[in-house]
C-alpha positions as CSV (number, residue, x, y, z in Angstrom):
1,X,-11.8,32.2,25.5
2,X,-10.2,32.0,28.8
3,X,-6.6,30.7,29.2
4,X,-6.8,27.6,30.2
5,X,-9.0,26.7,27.1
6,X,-6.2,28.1,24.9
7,X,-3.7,26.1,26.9
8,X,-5.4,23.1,26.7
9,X,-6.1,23.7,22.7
10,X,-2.3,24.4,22.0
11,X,-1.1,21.3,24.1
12,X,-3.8,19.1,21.9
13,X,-2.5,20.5,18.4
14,X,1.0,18.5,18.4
15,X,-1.0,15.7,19.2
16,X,-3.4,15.9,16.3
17,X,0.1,17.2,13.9
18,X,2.4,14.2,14.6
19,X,5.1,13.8,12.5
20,X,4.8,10.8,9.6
21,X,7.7,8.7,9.4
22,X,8.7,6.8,5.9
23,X,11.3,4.6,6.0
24,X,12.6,2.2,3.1
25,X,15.3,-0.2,2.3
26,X,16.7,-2.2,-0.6
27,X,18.6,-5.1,-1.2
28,X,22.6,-4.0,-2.3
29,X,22.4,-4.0,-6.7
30,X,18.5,-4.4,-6.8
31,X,16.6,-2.1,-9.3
32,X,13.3,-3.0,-8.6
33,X,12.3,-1.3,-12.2
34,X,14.0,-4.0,-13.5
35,X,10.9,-6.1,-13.1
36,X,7.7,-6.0,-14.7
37,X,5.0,-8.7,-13.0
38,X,4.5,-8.5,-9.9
39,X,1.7,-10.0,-7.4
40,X,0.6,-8.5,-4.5
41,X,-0.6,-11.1,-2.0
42,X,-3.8,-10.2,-0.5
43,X,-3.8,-11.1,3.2
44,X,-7.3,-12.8,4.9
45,X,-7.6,-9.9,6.6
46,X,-7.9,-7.4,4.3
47,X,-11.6,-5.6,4.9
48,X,-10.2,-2.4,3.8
49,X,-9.4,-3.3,0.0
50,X,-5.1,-2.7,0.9
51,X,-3.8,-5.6,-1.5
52,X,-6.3,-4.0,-4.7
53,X,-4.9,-0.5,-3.8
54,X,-1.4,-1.5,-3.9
55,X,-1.6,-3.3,-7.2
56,X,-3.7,-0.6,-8.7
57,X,-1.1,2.3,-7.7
58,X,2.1,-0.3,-9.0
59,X,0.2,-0.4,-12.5
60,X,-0.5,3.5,-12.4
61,X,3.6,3.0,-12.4
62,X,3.4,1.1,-15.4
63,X,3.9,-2.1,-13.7
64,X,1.8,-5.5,-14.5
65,X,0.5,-5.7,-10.8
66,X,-2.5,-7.9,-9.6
67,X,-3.6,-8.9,-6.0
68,X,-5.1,-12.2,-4.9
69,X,-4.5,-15.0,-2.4
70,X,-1.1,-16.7,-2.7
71,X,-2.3,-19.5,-4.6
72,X,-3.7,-17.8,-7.5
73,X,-0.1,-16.1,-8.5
74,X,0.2,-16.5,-12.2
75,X,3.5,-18.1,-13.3
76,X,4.8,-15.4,-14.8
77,X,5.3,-13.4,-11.4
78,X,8.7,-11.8,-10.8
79,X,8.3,-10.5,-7.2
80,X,5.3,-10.6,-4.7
81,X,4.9,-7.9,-2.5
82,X,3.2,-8.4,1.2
83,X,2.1,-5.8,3.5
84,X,0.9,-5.6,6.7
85,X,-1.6,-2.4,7.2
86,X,-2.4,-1.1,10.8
87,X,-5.9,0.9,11.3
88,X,-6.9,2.5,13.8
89,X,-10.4,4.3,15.2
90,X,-11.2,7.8,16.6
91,X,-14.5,8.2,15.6
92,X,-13.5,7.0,11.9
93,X,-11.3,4.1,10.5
94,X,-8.0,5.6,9.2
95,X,-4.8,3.9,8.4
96,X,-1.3,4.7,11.1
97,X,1.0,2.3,9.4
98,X,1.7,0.6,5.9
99,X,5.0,-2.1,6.2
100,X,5.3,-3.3,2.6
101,X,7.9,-6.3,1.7
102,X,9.2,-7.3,-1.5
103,X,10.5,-10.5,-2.4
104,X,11.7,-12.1,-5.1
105,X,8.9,-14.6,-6.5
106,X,11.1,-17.7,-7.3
107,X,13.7,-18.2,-4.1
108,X,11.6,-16.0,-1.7
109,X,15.1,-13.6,-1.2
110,X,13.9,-10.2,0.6
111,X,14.6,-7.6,-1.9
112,X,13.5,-4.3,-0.5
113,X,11.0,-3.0,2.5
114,X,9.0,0.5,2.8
115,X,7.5,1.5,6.2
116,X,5.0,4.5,6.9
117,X,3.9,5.6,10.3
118,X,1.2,8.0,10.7
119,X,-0.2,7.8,14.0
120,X,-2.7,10.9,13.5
121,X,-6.4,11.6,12.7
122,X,-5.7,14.2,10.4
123,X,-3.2,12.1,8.8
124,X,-2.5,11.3,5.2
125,X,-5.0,8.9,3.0
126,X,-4.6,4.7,2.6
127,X,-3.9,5.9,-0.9
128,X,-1.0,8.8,0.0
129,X,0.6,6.6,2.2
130,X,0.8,3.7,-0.1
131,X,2.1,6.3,-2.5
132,X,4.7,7.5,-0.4
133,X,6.3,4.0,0.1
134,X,5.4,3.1,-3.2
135,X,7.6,6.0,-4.6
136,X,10.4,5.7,-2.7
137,X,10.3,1.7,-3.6
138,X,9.3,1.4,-7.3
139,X,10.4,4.3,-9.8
140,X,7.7,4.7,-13.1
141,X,8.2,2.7,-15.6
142,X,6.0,4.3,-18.1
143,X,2.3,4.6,-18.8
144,X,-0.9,3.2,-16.5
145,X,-1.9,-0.5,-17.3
146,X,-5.6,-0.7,-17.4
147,X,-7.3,-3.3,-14.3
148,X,-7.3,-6.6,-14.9
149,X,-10.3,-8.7,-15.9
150,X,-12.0,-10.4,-13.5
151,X,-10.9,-14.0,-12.7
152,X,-13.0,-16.8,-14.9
153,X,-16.4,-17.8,-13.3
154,X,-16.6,-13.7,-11.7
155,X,-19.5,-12.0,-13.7
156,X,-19.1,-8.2,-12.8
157,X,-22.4,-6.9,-11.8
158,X,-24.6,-5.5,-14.1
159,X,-28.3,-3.7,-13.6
160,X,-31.6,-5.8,-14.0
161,X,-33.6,-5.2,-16.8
């Protein structure tokens, strides 16, 4: 390998290594495990299944969690968290940033935000980086809540006999 070829491989690796960045911040006297239902409000945009993976990690948490349009929010909703998910493409789809906002359900009052940046190919999964921001939002509250049922009038699919 000649040197310029190492050169030019060295000067790509910091490139493909970028640092991640998390940064979070809550509302002055909010516990945010003080809550137990919350609704994560799936945006029209979502073709990559964000709003079901956020709701699925809070109830690994032990959090009641569920994701849907605004207007299906069941009543008993404490906070709604909304997110805005940036993807980009290199060959493959992968996630660079997750900006999550929490509010509280009934006056709309901003309790808390998480932000992950990730702008690298070899970066981190949808899943991890949900998971960093998650942890550093919500702590556990105890054991997984199973999935929801589907909404009425959703028959899951099933094999033909």
């Amino acid at each position: 390998m000649n040197a310029f070829c190492r050169f030019f491989c060295l000067g790509l690796l910091p490139l493909l290594a970028s640092c991640g960045h998390i940064d979070t911040k809550t509302a002055e006297h909010v516990d945010l495990s003080h809550y137990q239902h919350v609704f994560v409000e799936r945006l029209l945009t979502d073709g990559h299944g964000v709003a079901d993976l956020i709701a699925r990690e809070l109830r690994q948490r032990g959090y009641d969690a569920i994701s849907g349009p605004l207007t299906l929010r069941p009543a008993n909703t404490e906070i709604i968290v909304t997110y805005v998910d940036d993807w980009n493409f290199d060959f493959t789809y992968y996630m660079i940033q997750i900006n999550l906002h929490v509010s509280d359900a009934h006056t709309g009052t901003l309790l808390a935000t998480g932000d992950y940046f990730k702008p690298s190919v070899v970066g981190r999964s949808p899943v991890q980086m949900v998971d960093a921001v998650l942890d550093k939002l919500f702590s556990v509250k105890g054991s997984p809540l199973p999935d929801p049922p589907p909404p009425p009038g959703i028959e899951s699919e099933s094999p033909s006999q």
